[in-house]
C-alpha positions as CSV (number, residue, x, y, z in Angstrom):
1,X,43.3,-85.0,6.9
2,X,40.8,-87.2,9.3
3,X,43.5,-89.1,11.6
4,X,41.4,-90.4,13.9
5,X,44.0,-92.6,15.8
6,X,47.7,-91.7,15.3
7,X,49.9,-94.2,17.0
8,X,53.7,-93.9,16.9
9,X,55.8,-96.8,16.0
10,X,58.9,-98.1,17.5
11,X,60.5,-100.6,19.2
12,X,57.4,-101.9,20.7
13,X,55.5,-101.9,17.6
14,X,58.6,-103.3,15.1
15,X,56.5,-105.8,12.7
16,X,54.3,-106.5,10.1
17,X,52.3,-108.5,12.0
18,X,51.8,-106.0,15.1
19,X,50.9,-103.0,11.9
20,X,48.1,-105.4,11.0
21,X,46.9,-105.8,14.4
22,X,46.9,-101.7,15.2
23,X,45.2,-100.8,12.4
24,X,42.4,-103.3,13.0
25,X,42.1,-101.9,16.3
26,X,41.5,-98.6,15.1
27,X,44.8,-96.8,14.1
28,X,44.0,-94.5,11.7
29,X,47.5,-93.3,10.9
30,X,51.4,-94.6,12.0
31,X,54.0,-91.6,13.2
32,X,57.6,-92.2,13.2
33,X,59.6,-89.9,15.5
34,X,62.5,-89.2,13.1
35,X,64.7,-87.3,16.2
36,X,65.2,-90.6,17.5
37,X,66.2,-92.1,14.0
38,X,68.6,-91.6,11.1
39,X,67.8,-90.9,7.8
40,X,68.9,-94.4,6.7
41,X,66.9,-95.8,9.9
42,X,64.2,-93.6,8.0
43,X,64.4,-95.3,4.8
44,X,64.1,-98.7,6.0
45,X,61.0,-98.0,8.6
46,X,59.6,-96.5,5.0
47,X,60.5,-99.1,2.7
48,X,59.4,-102.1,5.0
49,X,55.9,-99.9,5.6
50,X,55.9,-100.0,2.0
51,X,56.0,-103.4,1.3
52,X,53.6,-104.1,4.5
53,X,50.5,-101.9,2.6
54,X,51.5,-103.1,-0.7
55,X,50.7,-106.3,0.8
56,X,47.2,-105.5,2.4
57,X,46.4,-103.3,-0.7
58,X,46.0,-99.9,1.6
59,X,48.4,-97.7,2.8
60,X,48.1,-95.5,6.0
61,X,49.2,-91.9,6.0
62,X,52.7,-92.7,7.7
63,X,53.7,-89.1,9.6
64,X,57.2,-87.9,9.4
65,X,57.7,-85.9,13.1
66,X,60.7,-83.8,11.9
67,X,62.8,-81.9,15.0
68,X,62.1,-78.5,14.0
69,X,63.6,-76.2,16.2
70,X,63.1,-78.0,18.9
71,X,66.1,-78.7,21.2
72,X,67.5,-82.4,21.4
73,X,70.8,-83.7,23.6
74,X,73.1,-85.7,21.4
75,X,74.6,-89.1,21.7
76,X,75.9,-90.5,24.9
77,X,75.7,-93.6,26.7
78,X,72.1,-94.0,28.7
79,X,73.1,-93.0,32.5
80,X,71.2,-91.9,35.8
81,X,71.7,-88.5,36.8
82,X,71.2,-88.2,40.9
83,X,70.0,-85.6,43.1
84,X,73.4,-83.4,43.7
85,X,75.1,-84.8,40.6
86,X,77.0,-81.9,39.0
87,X,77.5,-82.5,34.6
88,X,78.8,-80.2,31.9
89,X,76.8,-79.7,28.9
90,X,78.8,-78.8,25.8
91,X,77.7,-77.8,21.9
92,X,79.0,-81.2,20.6
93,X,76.8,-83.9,18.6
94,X,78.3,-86.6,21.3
95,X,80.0,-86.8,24.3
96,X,83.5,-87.1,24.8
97,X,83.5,-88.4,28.7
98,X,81.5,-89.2,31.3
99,X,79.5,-86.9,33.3
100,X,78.9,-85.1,29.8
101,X,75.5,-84.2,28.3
102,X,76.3,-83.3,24.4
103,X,73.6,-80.5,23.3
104,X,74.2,-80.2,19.3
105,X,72.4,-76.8,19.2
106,X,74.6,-73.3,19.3
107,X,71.4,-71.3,20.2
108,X,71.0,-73.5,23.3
109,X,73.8,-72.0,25.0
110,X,73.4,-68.9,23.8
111,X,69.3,-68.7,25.1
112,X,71.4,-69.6,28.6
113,X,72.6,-66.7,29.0
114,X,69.3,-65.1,29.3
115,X,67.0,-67.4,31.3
116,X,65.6,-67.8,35.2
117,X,68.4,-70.6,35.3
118,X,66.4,-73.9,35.4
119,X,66.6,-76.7,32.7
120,X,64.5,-79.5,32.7
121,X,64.9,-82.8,30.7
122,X,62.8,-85.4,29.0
123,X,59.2,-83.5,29.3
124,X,60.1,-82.3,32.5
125,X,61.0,-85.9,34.3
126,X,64.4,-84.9,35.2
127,X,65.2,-80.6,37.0
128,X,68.6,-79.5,36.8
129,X,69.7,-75.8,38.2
130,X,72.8,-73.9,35.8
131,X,75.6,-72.9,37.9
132,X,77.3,-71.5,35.3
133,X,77.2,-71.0,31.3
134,X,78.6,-69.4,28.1
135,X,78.4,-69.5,24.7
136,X,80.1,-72.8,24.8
137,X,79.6,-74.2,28.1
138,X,77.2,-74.9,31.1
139,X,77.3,-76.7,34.3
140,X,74.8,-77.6,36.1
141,X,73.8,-79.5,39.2
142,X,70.6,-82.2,39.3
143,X,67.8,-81.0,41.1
144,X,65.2,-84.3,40.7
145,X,67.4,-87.3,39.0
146,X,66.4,-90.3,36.9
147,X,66.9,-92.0,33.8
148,X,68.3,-90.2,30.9
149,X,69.2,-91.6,27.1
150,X,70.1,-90.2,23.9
151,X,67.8,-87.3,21.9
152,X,65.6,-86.5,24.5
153,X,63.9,-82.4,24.5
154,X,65.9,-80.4,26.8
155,X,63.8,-77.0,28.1
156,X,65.0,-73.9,29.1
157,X,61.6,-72.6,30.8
158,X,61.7,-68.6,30.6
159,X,63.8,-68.4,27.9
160,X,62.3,-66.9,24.6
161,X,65.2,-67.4,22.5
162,X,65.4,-70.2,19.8
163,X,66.0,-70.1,15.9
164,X,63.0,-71.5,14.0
165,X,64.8,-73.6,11.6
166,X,64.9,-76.8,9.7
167,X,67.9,-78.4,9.9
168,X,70.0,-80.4,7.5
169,X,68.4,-84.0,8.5
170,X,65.1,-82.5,8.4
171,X,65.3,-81.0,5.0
172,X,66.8,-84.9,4.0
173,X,63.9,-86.1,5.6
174,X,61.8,-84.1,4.0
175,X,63.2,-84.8,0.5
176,X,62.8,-88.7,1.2
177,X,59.4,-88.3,2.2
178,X,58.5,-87.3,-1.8
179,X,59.4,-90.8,-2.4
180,X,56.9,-91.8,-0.3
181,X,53.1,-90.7,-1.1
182,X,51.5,-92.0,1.9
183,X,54.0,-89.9,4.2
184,X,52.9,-86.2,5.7
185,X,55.3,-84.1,7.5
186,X,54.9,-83.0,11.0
187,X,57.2,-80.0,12.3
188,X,58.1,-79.7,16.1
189,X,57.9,-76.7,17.8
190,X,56.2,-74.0,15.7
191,X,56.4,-70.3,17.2
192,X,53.9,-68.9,15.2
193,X,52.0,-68.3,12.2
194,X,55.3,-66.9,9.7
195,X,57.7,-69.4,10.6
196,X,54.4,-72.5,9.4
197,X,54.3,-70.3,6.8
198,X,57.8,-70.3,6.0
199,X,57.6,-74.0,6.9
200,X,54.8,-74.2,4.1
201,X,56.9,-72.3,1.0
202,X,59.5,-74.6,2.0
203,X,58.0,-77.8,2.0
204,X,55.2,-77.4,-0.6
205,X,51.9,-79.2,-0.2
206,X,50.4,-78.1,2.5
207,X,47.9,-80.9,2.3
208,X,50.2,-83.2,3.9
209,X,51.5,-80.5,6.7
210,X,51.2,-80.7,10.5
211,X,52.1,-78.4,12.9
212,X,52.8,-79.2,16.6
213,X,52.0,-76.8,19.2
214,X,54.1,-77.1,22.2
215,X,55.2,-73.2,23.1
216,X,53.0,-70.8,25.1
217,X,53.7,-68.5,21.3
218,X,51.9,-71.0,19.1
219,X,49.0,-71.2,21.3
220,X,48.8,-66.9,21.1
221,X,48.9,-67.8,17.2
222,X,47.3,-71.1,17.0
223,X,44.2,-69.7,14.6
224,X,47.2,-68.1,11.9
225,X,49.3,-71.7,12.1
226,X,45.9,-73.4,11.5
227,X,45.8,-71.6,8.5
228,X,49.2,-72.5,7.1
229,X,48.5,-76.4,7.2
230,X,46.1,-79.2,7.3
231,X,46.0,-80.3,11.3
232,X,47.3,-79.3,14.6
233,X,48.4,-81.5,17.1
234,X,48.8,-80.1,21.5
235,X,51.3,-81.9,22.2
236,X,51.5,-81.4,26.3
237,X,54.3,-83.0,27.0
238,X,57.3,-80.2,25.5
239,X,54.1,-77.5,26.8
240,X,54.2,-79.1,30.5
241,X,57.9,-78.4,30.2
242,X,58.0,-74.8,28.9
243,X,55.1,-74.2,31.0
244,X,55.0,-75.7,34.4
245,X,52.2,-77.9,34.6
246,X,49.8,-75.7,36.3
247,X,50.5,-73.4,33.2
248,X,50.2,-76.3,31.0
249,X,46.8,-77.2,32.3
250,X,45.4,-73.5,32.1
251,X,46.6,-73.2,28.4
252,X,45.3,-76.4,27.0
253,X,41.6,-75.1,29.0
254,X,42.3,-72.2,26.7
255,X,42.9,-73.6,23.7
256,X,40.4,-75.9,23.7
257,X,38.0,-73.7,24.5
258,X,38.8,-72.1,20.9
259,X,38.1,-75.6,19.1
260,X,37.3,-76.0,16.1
261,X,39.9,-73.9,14.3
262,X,39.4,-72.7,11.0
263,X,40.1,-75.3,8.7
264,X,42.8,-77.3,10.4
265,X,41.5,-80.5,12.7
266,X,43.1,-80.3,16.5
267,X,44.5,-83.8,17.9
268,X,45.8,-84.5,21.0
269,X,49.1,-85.5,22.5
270,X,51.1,-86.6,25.1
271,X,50.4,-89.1,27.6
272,X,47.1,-89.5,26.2
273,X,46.3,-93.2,27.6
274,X,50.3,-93.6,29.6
275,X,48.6,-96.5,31.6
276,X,48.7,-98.6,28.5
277,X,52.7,-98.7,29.2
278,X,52.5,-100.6,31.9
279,X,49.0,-102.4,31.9
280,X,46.4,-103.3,28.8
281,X,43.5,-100.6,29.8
282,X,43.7,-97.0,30.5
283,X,42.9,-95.2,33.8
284,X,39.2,-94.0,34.5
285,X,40.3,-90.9,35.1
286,X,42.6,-91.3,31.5
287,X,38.7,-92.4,30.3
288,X,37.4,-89.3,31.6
289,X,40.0,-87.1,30.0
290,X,40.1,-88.5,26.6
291,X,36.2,-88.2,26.4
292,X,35.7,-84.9,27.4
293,X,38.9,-84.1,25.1
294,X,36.9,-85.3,21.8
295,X,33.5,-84.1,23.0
296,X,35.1,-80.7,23.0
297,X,36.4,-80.2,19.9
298,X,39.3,-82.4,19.3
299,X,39.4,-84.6,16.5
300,X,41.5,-87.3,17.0
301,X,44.7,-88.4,19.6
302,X,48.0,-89.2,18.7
303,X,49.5,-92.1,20.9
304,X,53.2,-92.1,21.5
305,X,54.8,-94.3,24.0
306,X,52.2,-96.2,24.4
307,X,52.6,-97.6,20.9
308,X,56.0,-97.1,20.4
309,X,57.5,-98.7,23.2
310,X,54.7,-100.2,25.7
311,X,53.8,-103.9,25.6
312,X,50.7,-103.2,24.4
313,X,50.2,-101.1,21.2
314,X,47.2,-102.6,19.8
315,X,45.2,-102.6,23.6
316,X,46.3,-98.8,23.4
317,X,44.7,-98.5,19.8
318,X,42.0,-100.2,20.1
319,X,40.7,-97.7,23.6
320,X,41.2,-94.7,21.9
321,X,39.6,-95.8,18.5
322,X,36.6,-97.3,21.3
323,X,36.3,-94.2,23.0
324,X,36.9,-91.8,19.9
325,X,33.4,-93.9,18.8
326,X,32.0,-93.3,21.9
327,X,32.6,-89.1,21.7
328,X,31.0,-89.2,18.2
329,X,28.1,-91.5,19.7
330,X,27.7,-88.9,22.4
331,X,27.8,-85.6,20.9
């Protein structure tokens, strides 16, 4: 797999028309976070991409982000959460009143019990500090507020505790995606090299395999996951959160510095050109970064909300495609 440009669809990038327009700019390949969909919201995004390549003759390789064992709140009305605020999270798949975060995942409350005590939402944009917790409970009090919506990553930073696992939706997912032959699978939050290998019995070809790296393990075992799948995306905005950003930072230094792996192409994620939600060109210092990136041994970018819900998906194509060029101009 050679994904140059992989650009996320979603609300901001809904039709045909817009597909067309990406792809001309440079996409290379679509991704379609399934956390934030159903498996029948699935189906359609795959049968109307269907129809849209049958159309144009080509298909894209369309990327299926599976959850993984990554940690995701449940379904709740979109609120603000303000400094002082004190909520109740609670191992349900929605909540039942107000002031409630639902967190559908037993091993998050048990990895409370054992952690420094922070949690941190939506790649780190919203602190909160436990107050108290159990197997089937925690409160906790906001520490830095904002915006907060339904299946966003919640991180417990310190706590080593997870179970690497597909779930039930993913294994669906998975299953519909053989209906598909332009789909690949991408799994969230890979530990290390046994569980992608696990990952890569269970799913089959590993041809079509991605592995995101967003935990400080991964990283350690980054050269073994390589081996068990076909690309590797950093993906720094779940890293930034497990991390600290300082940590972050010094990490992806590391990692790079081990590019190329053996046999798996690197990309990079996560707020790759995040200007491009709110204007039509990037930063210079987002220039800067995503030049150096592709000089230095990554491959490709993968573009999330700028594509998916910015007002400008194909501007945000279109400047990495131009600057991937550039890289391959300049190396």
């Amino acid at each position: 797999m050679d994904y140059d440009v992989v650009a996320t669809l979603g609300p901001g990038s809904r039709d045909p028309a817009t597909w067309a327009a990406m792809a001309a700019a440079g996409a290379s390949a679509f991704r379609l976070n399934t956390s934030h969909l159903s498996i029948d919201e699935t189906r359609i995004w795959l049968e109307q991409l269907d129809a849209f390549f049958a159309s144009h003759g080509q298909a894209l390789p369309v990327v299926l982000d599976l959850q993984g064992g990554k940690w995701r709140l449940g379904n709740f009305p979109a609120c603000d959460l303000l400094p002082g605020q004190i909520v109740t999270l609670l191992p349900a798949p929605e909540a039942s009143a107000a002031g409630v975060l639902p967190v559908p995942h037993a091993d998050f409350f048990t990895a409370t019990q054992d952690c420094p005590g922070q949690m941190v939402l939506n790649d780190a944009r919203i602190h909160l500090d436990l107050l108290d917790r159990s197997a089937v409970r925690a409160r906790a009090r906001v520490v830095v507020g904002g915006r907060i919506s339904p299946h966003k990553g919640i991180t417990l930073p310190g706590s080593g505790f997870r179970i690497e696992a597909l779930s039930d939706k993913d294994q669906a997912l998975a299953a519909l995606a053989r209906a598909y032959p332009f789909t690949r699978i991408a799994v969230s939050y890979v530990k290390d090299d046994l569980e992608m290998a696990h990952y890569r019995r269970l799913l089959g070809d590993p041809a079509g395999l991605i592995a995101k790296l967003e935990r400080a393990p991964a990283l350690a075992a980054a050269t073994g996951i390589a081996r068990q799948c076909s690309q590797v995306w950093l993906c720094r905005g779940d890293l930034g959160a497990e991390l600290g950003l300082a940590e972050m930072a010094r990490a992806a230094q590391r990692f790079a510095a081990g590019l190329p792996l053996p046999g798996a192409p690197a990309l990079l994620a996560g707020q790759v050109l995040e200007h491009l939600t709110c204007a039509p060109e990037p930063t210079r210092a987002e220039v800067c970064a995503l030049y150096t990136a592709l000089t230095g041994g990554y491959q490709g970018v993968v573009l999330s909300d700028e594509t998916a819900i910015g007002p400008y998906p194909v501007e945000s194509c279109r400047a990495a495609a131009l600057f991937r060029t550039a890289a391959l101009d300049g190396a």
